[in-house]
C-alpha positions as protocol buffer text, in pm:
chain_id: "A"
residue {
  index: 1
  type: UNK
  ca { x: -560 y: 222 z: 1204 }
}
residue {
  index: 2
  type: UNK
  ca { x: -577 y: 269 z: 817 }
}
residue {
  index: 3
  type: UNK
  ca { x: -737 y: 541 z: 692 }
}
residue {
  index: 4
  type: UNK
  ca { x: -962 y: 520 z: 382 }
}
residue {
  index: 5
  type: UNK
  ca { x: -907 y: 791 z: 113 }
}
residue {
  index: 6
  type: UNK
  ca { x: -1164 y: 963 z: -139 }
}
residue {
  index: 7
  type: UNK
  ca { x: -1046 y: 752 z: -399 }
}
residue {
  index: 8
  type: UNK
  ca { x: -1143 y: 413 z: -257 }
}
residue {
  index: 9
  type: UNK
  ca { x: -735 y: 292 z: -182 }
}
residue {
  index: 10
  type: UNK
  ca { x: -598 y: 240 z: 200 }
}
residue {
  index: 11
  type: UNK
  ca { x: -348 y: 491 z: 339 }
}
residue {
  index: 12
  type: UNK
  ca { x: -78 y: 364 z: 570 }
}
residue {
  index: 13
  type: UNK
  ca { x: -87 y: 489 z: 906 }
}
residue {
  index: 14
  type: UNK
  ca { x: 225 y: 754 z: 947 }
}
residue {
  index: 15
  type: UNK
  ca { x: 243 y: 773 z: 549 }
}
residue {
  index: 16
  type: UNK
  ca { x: 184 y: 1075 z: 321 }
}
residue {
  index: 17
  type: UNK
  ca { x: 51 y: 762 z: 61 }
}
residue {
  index: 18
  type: UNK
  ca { x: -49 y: 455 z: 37 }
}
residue {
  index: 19
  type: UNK
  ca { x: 287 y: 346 z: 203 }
}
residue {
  index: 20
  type: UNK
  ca { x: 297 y: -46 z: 227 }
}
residue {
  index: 21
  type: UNK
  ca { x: -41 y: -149 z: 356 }
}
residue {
  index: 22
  type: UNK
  ca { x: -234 y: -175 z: -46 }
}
residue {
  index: 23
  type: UNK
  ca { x: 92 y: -431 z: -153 }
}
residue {
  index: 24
  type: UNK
  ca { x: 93 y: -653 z: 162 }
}
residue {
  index: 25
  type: UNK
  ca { x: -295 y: -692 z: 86 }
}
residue {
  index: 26
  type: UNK
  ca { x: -298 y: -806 z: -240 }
}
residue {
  index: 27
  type: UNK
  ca { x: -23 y: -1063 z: -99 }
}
residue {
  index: 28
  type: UNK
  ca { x: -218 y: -1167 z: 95 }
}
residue {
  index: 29
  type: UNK
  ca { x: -573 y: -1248 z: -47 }
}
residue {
  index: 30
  type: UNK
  ca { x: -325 y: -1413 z: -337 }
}
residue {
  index: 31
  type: UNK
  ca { x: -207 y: -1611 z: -70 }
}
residue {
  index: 32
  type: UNK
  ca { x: -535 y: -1742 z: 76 }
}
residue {
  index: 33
  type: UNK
  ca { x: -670 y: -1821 z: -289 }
}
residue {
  index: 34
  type: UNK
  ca { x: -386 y: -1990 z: -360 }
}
residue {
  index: 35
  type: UNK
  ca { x: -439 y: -2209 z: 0 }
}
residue {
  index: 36
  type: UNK
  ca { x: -799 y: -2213 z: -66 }
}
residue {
  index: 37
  type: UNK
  ca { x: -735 y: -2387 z: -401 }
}
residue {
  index: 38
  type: UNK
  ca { x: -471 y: -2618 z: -276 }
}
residue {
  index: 39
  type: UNK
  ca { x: -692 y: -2797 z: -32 }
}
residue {
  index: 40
  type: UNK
  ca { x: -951 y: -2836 z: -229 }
}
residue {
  index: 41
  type: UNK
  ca { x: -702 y: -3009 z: -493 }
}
residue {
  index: 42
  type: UNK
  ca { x: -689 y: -3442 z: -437 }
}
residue {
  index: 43
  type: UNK
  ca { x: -391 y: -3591 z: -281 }
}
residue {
  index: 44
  type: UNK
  ca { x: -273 y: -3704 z: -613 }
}
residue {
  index: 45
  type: UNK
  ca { x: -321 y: -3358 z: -783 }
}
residue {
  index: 46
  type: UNK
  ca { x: -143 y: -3181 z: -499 }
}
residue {
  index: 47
  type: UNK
  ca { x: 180 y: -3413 z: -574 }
}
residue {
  index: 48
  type: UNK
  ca { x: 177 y: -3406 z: -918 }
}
residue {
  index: 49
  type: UNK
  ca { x: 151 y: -2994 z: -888 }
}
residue {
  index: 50
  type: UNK
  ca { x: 452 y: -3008 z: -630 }
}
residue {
  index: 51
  type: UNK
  ca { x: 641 y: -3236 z: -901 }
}
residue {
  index: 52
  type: UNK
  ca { x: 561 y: -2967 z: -1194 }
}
residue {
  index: 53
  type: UNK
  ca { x: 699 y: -2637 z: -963 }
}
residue {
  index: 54
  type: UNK
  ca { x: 1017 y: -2859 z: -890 }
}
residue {
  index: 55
  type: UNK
  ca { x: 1063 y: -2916 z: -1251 }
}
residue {
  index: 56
  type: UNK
  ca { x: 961 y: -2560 z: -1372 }
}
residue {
  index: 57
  type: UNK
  ca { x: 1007 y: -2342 z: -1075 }
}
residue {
  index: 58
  type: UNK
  ca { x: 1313 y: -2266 z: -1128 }
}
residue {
  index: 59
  type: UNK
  ca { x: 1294 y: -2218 z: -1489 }
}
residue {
  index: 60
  type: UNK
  ca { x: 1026 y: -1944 z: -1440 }
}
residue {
  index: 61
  type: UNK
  ca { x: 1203 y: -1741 z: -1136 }
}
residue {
  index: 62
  type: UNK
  ca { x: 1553 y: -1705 z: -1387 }
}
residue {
  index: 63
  type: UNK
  ca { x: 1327 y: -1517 z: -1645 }
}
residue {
  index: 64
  type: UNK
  ca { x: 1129 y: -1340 z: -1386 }
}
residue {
  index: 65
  type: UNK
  ca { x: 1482 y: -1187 z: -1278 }
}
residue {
  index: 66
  type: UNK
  ca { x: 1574 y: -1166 z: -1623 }
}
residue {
  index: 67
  type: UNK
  ca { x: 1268 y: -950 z: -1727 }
}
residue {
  index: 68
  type: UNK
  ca { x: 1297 y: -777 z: -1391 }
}
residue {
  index: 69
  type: UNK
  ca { x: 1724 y: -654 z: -1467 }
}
residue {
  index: 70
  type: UNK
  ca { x: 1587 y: -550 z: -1804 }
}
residue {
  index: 71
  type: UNK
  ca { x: 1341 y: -261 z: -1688 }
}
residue {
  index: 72
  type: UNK
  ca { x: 1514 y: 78 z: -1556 }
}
């Protein structure tokens, strides 16, 4: 079971920290708002969305991992 700590954050079971319980979280609840938005979007909406990540998915993940190589 987590373990609450006196600062309000979540420590990992077996972990001297926060270990990888805070990260997975936030994935998560990103995740269901995401979904959450999704279906309430129209049919139409929903397509034309999945039409603009094809066209500038890609584009955005290449300078993600270009801004990512750049950091130490």
């Amino acid at each position: 079971m987590a373990e609450f700590t006196e600062q309000g954050g979540i420590r990992a079971p077996g972990t001297g920290g926060y270990g990888v319980a805070v990260p997975f979280l936030r994935a998560f609840w990103l995740f269901m708002l995401v979904y959450r938005m999704w279906r309430r979007l129209p049919a139409r909406q929903r397509r034309q969305a999945l039409v603009l990540a094809g066209r500038h998915g890609p584009k955005l993940a290449t300078r993600a991992m270009s801004l990512r190589r750049r950091r130490p």
